[in-house]
Phi, psi and omega in degrees: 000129175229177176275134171295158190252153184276116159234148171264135193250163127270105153311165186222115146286184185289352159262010181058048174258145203242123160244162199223141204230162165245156187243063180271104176283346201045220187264101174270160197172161181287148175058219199261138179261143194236134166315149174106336173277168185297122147269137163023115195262158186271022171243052146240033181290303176344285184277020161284276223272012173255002176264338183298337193273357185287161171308147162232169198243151177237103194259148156295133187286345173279341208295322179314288217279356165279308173299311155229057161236334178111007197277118179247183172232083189270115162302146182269103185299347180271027178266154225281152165337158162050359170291153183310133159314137148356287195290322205285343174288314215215104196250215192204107162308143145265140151268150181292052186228129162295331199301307170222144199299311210275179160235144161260114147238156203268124185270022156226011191294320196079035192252278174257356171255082173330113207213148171308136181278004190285343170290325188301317169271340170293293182322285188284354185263331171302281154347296191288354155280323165292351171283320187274351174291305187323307177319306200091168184304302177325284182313301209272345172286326190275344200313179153207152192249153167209103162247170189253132179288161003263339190265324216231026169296318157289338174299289213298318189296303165290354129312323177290318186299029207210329160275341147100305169230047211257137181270166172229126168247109176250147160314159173199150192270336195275088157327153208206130187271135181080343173256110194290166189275109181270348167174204202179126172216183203226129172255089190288345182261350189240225196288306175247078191330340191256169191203113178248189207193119198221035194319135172327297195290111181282018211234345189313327169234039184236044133307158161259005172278132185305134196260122200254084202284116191234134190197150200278012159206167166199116208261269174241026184060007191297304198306310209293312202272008154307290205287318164316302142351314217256327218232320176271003186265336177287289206234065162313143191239176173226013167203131129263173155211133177256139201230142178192152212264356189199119177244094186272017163256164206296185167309333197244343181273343194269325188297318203264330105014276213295291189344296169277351167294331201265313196290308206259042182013048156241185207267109172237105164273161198223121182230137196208158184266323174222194183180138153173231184211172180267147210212094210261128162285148164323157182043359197325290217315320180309293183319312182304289160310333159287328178302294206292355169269294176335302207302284168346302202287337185315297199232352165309169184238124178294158192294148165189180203221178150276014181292320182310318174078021163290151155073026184083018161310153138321324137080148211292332196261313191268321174294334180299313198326289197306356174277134172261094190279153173253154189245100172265352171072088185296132177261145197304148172072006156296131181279124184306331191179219187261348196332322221214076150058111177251117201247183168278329148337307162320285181319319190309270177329293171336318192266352215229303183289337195290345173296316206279318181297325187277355188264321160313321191277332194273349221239284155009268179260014160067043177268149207120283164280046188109151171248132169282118178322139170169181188292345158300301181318295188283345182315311205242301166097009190240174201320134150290170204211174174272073189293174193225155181063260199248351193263339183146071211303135166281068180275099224242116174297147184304131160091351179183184176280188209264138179245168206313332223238321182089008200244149180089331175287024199259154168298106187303153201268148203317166136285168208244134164229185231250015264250320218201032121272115190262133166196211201261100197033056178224130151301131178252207201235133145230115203253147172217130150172177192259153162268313162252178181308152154199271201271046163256320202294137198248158167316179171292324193274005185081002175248034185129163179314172174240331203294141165098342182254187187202141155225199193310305167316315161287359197288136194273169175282191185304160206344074173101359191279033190282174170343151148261301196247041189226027172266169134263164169303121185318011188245018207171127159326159147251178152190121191318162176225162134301147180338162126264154170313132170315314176286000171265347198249334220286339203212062180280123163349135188278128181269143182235171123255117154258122216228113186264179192251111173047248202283006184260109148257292204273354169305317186254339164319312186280001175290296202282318166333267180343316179283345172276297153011283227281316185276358189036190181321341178283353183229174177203098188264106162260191180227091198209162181221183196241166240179104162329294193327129170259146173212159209273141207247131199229112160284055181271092187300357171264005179240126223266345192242103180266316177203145180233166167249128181260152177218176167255133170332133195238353185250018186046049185305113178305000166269027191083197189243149186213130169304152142207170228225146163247126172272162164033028134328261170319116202091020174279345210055023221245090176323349185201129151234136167263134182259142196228142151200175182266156175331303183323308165295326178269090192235170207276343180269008166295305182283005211293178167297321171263340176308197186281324179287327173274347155291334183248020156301314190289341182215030162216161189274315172193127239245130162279123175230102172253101214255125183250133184321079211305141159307113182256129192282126180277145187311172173264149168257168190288133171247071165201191177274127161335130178266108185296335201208193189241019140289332192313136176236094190325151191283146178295143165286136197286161157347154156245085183295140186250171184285135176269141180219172162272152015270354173293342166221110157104163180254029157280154172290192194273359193249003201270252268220127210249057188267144195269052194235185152232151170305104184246348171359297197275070189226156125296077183249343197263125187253148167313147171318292188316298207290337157309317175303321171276340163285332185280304188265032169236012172076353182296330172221169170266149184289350182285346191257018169192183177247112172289188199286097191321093181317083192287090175320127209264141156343318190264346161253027186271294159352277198299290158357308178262348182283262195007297183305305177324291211314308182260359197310296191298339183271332183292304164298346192276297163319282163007266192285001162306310170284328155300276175312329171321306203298308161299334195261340179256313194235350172180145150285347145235079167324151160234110153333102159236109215264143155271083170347122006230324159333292186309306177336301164353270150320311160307311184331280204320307186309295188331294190291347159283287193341312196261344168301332190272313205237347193046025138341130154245098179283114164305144148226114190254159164237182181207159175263134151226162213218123171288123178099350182256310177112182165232171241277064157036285201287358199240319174274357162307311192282305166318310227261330171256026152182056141192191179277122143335330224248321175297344222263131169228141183280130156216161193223169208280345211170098183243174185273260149301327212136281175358301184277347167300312142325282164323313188263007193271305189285341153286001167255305170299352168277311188282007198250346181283313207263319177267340191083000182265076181261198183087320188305126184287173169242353172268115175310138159286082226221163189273324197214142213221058176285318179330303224054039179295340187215195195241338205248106206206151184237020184159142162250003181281144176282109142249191165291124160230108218295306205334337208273316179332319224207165200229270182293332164332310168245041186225032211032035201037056165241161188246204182285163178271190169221115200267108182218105181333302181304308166287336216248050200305176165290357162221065179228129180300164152329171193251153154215180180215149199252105204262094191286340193305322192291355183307336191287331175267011195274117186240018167327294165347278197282021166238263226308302202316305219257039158240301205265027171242038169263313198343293211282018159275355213225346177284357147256330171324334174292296163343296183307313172303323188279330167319294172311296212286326183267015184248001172226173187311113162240015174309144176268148202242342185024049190285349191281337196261281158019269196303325180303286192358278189320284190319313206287315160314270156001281179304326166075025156294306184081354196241070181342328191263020176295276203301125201240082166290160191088135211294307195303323191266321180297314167346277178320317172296342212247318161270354194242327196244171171294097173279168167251309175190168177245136211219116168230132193299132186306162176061358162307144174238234175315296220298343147237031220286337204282312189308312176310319202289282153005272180300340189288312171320292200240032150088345203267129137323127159238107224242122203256138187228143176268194184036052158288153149279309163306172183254017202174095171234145188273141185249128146302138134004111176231037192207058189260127159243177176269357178255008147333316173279134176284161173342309199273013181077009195274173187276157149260190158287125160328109153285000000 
């Protein structure tokens, strides 16, 4: 065993930016490393840096176990322009498992490589994007993600993140008491085989949208098509895709894919970062298993702890000193990860806490200011570093260094050929391409790649005993520097490793992002997690496992007690590792003496234990009706129907709104107006059972339409975020928007889109129908209440008048909470303009122009109102709408939010000021809005409340949608009705200007309508 050499390298990327990384291995060495051993003492500096001057080499991390098992790598010559090599991707291991010899292992996986994590995330959020191209927008909002423990948990998450409003699920080996089993598969090569699948949501994988399977290699396809098997005999589907950082199967395994997909008649599509195949010789699994004995017996390190305290360690007392817990202040009911379901609502809260955890840690462990002294910090004494290869690849993504967020850095994705999709006559997909810099990249000397050479200096000794840390890493050339000066090293940036526990990934993958943020360029954050699998540790610059750490299992693994192992740790250099586990883990055998915290105690100055709260899945309540009597019989659960989004239904994009309707599009529903108007009010019919006629608006009020929008876009965005933050400060930090089709939608847009202007919130949003005299739409909070909280859900709506829907949706929801067995849906609307004073949650009590009002699908994402019809409408079918795609050339959903919401950042602290006021005063409804209709109705000698349309919004509506009789507008009104004159002038209606309104407007209907009522020219008469 000898000591490592410090080299410093320059990297290059594919853009010819030179970034300059340090390579500190610290100590490496064969076979297994034990706390207690010595680190680097500081009067071997000397004979350090006089070893940084030897050449240094750039070795493939595979080259050991290829040289002698015969195991190659063959690139897939059809694979897309720029995919990464093989080699710069992938080194190569032996394992302890009989089932199989070899390991791939991946130097961006975040597994057995400490690795940046933005390359780590960057890799899997890239994928997931090119999945949702594939998809189309439509297909990938219906998509659910699935990975696989124990590696692709995090790959599997930045993959749902990266399809954008996709839910996430991983198999996991740990049973969980009280969460029953959505399903279950078998992993035949590996250690531990069984995969169980335990989502909160029991409904969670029973969609029809496609499901996207994700694992950081695909070998022989054994895995994909167990769980495809498994899954589809439950919850058939007509598409998958399987996604991997590596697609390695052979000729006859791609053949045999395509089969069964052709056998269970979907579609499987393959999206991959690279592809080509493992190239396995006769008897390997044997030859393989005689290395890994040969080796062991050869070069093991006899057992030891941190207790011995050799060689000036500190010994179980003084490393327990150095652990630190952090209180990262998790926020309550966040799901740890995926085990139990990660939705996007999640991510938003993740994204919104992650600055504040990572500043706990950095606070913590004094990071920032200097490295805290210990046997990593002193090994060497010289600068830490960006280590390259198996201590931790300086990999730099095509187009820049690795960036904080991971998001851009990715290769834009391949063409697409027809190589690996199999289905039922459809040509599929084999996506390829690349993510990192690789095969641009040339020696030190210019003469060409490096990877794969060796020179003199490096050349190992018998089987393997060669230089150890004078390799660079497989993903990127070197090329030597000079030292640094002791004084210039004296006070270094601090190097960290955040180091996650088996399936907890991506929590702390996205911790060492933040936390790199947070340290900027003054830090150097790798990434790794620890791992059941054993594998054999080699002090090899050809070898991809250099040294690992054993500890005893710490999670009460229901397979028993067992070791598991930290790769390449040791010889990171690394002055600080923070250990992230779940509640679950952090157990006594965690702090034991031989555990994980005294071991990496033993080889860091000083260790972090940073604990998240493992996720308790909330019981379900029954989603069907309570049985009153022991005749009663629960209502059946409905289809299981997804949210319609766009563009196949509305021309909003797809994340921003979610409708909880059907599609009726190919319906006949729209009647002339007059006759509507004499079926409703002759009881003959309901206004939910037809449509009117869609109003195609004349030049001159498209015109007014838009000066209207200039005009208020700031008063409108100041309202916006007024009611939002009312609403994030009162009713949940993570709302879920549900808008009332179709006034309401506008709005949910708008809010949804401060939340992310403000807060960077990715708020869910949906819409929904409620029907005056009908309620709302049942099947649809059925569907909210089994994926998401009730208690989250806030209605919003564009305005209100009277009163009338509030009133409706307060007595329908407490009907469903009787009938269903469902409570927590609130009744208070959220609405942009309150003139009634009908509510408590409001961005305004003034009646003004709200362009949205003008118009009717136009500005609605070309949806019309719904429609509730027996015949169309079954008892567990959401309400209907219809998607008027003819109208686009007229749609302007678009030109209202966009020109609303690039108003925010002028209005946002006046928006401050307002919500400061508003939540410090009486917001009690006042309901002066019902009153004065009452009073009119009466006046007027109608009798009928619901004749009378108070409001700019609502007069709006009689004028286009019903038979007006006259219009009553408050003297002295101004632009603000210029659209309402234009209107009644268009259809004949008298506008009669009156004082002592609460509105600025109110529209009266016809209240004596016959159909001989009208005159020829379709216009109102005179009321007798």
């Amino acid at each position: 065993m000898r000591d490592a050499a410090e080299a410093a390298h320059a990297v290059t990327d594919r853009a010819g930016i030179a970034h300059a990384v340090t390579d500190r291995a610290g100590i490496v060495h064969a076979g297994i490393v034990h706390a207690g051993m010595a680190h680097a003492a500081t009067e071997r500096a000397e004979a350090v840096r006089a070893e940084k001057e030897s050449d240094t080499v750039s070795v493939w991390t595979g080259s050991w176990v290829a040289e002698r098992l015969g195991v190659a790598l063959a690139a897939d010559e059809t694979g897309a322009p720029g995919a990464p090599r093989l080699e710069d991707l992938l080194g190569l291991a032996l394992r302890r498992n009989p089932k199989r010899a070899h390991l791939l292992v991946s130097n961006v996986l975040g597994k057995h490589v400490p690795q940046h994590p933005s390359v780590v995330y960057g890799a899997g959020r890239g994928l997931g994007e090119r999945v949702r191209e594939l998809l189309g927008e439509a297909d990938a909002a219906r998509a659910v993600v699935l990975g696989y423990a124990e590696t692709a948990t995090g790959l599997g998450h930045a993959v749902a993140d990266g399809l954008g409003l996709s839910p996430y699920l991983h198999s996991t080996r740990r049973p969980v008491a009280g969460v029953a089993q959505a399903g279950g598969f078998e992993e035949s090569h590996s250690h531990a085989t069984s995969h169980l699948l335990l989502p909160e949501d029991p409904e969670l994988l029973a969609g029809t949208g496609p499901l996207v399977l994700v694992d950081d290699e695909f070998s022989t396809g054994n895995t994909v098509l167990n769980t495809i098997r498994a899954l589809h005999a439950r919850y058939p589907r007509e598409r998958y895709v399987i996604v991997a950082l590596a697609d390695m199967r052979a000729p006859s395994d791609r053949a045999r894919l395509d089969a069964f997909a052709r056998e269970i008649g979907a579609c499987v599509d393959l999206v991959s970062l690279a592809s080509g195949t493992v190239t396995l010789p006769d008897g390997v699994l044997e030859k393989g298993q005689e290395l890994v004995a040969v080796h062991e017996a050869d070069h093991g390190v006899p057992e030891s702890s941190a207790a011995d305290g050799a060689d000036g360690a500190d010994g179980a007392d003084g490393a327990a000193g150095r652990v630190v817990r952090i209180d990262l202040g998790w926020p309550e009911g966040l799901p740890d990860g995926g085990r139990h379901g990660f939705r996007p609502e999640h991510r938003a809260r993740l994204e919104t806490a992650l600055p504040a955890m990572a500043d706990r840690i950095a606070e913590a462990l004094a990071l920032g200011a200097g490295t805290p002294p210990g046997p990593a910090a002193d090994a060497v004494g010289e600068t830490p570093s960006g280590m390259t290869g198996p201590g931790g690849s300086g990999a730099v993504l095509s187009g820049g260094a690795p960036g904080a967020d991971g998001s851009g850095l990715h290769a834009p994705a391949s063409a697409v050929s027809g190589a690996d999709r199999a289905g039922s006559g459809v040509s599929g997909s084999d996506v390829s391409g690349a993510v990192l810099s690789g095969p641009a990249a040339s020696a030190a000397d210019g003469s060409g790649p490096a990877f794969g050479r060796r020179t003199p200096a490096s050349s190992s000794g018998p089987q393997g005993r060669g230089t150890p840390a004078r390799a660079s890493g497989p993903l990127m050339p070197t090329q030597a520097t000079a030292p640094p000066s002791r004084s210039a090293a004296r006070r270094p940036p601090p190097r960290v490793l955040v180091l996650g526990c088996e399936e907890l990934m991506y929590t702390p993958l996205r911790l060492g992002m933040a936390l790199q943020e947070r340290l900027g360029d003054g830090a150097e954050i790798r990434f790794s997690t620890t791992t059941r699998s054993p594998v054999l540790a080699v002090d090899d610059p050809g070898y991809a496992i250099r040294s690992r750490l054993v500890f005893p299992a710490h999670d009460d693994p229901a397979d028993g007690p067992g070791d598991r192992y930290a790769y390449n740790v040791v010889g990171g250099g690394f002055d600080a590792v923070v250990a992230v586990v779940d509640s679950t883990a952090d157990t006594p055998g965690l702090h034991a003496p031989d555990g994980l915290l005294s071991q990496l105690a033993a080889h860091a100055g000083r260790v972090g234990l940073a604990v998240v709260p493992a996720y308790e899945p909330r019981p379900r309540r029954p989603f069907h009706i309570r049985r009153t009597t022991t005749e009663s019989a629960p209502m059946p659960v409905p289809g299981r129907p997804e949210p319609l989004r766009g563009p196949a239904f509305s021309s909003y994009p797809a994340e921003d709104v979610g409708w909880l309707l059907q599609d009726l599009s190919d319906a006949e529903l729209e009647a002339p107006t007059e006759e509507r108007e004499e079926a409703i009010q002759s009881g003959g019919a309901h206004y939910a059972e037809s449509l009117p006629v869609e109003y195609q608006p004349s030049a001159q009020y498209q015109r007014l339409f838009r000066d209207a929008l200039d005009a208020s876009a700031a008063r409108i965005a100041r309202a916006v975020g007024t009611v939002t933050e009312t609403v994030l400060a009162e009713r949940s930090p993570r709302p879920v928007l549900v808008s009332l089709a179709r006034a309401g939608t506008p709005v949910g847009v708008l809010m949804r889109r401060w939340a992310q202007h403000r807060h960077g919130l990715d708020l869910p949003h949906y819409a929904v129908s409620i029907v005056r005299g009908r309620g709302i739409d049942a099947n649809a909070l059925r569907w909210l209440a089994r994926h998401h909280d009730p208690a989250d859900v806030v209605f919003v709506d564009g305005w209100t008048g009277k009163g009338a829907i509030t009133r409706e949706l307060a007595a329908a929801l407490a009907e469903f909470a009787e009938s269903h067995g469902v409570s927590g849906f609130s009744p208070d609307i959220a609405v942009l303009a309150d003139p009634g004073g009908c509510v408590r949650t409001y961005g305004t009590r003034e009646d003004f122009l709200i362009p949205s009002a003008c118009l009717n699908s136009t500005v609605s994402g070309l949806i019309s109102r719904t429609v509730l019809r027996s015949d169309l409408v079954g008892p567990h079918d959401f309400h209907g709408a219809k998607f008027y795609r003819e109208l686009a050339a007229d749609d302007v959903s678009g030109l209202f939010t966009q020109t609303v919401a690039a108003r925010f950042g002028e209005v946002a602290e006046t928006v401050a000021t307002d919500v400061k006021e508003l939540l410090a005063a009486d917001r009690e409804p006042t309901w002066e809005g019902w009153a004065a209709v009452e009073r009119i109705s009466e006046e007027y000698g109608i009798h009928d409340v619901n004749l009378v349309k108070p409001g700019v919004g609502e007069t709006t509506r009689v004028l286009l949608r019903r038979v007006p009789w006259k219009i009553l507008a408050q003297r002295g009104a101004g632009d603000d009705l210029a659209h309402i004159r234009l209107l009644a002038a268009q259809r004949g209606v008298p506008v009669e200007e009156a004082d002592g309104l609460p509105y600025s407007c109110v529209g009266l209907i016809h209240p004596r309508y016959t159909r001989g009522a009208t005159g020829a020219d379709g216009k109102a008469v005179t009321a007798p």
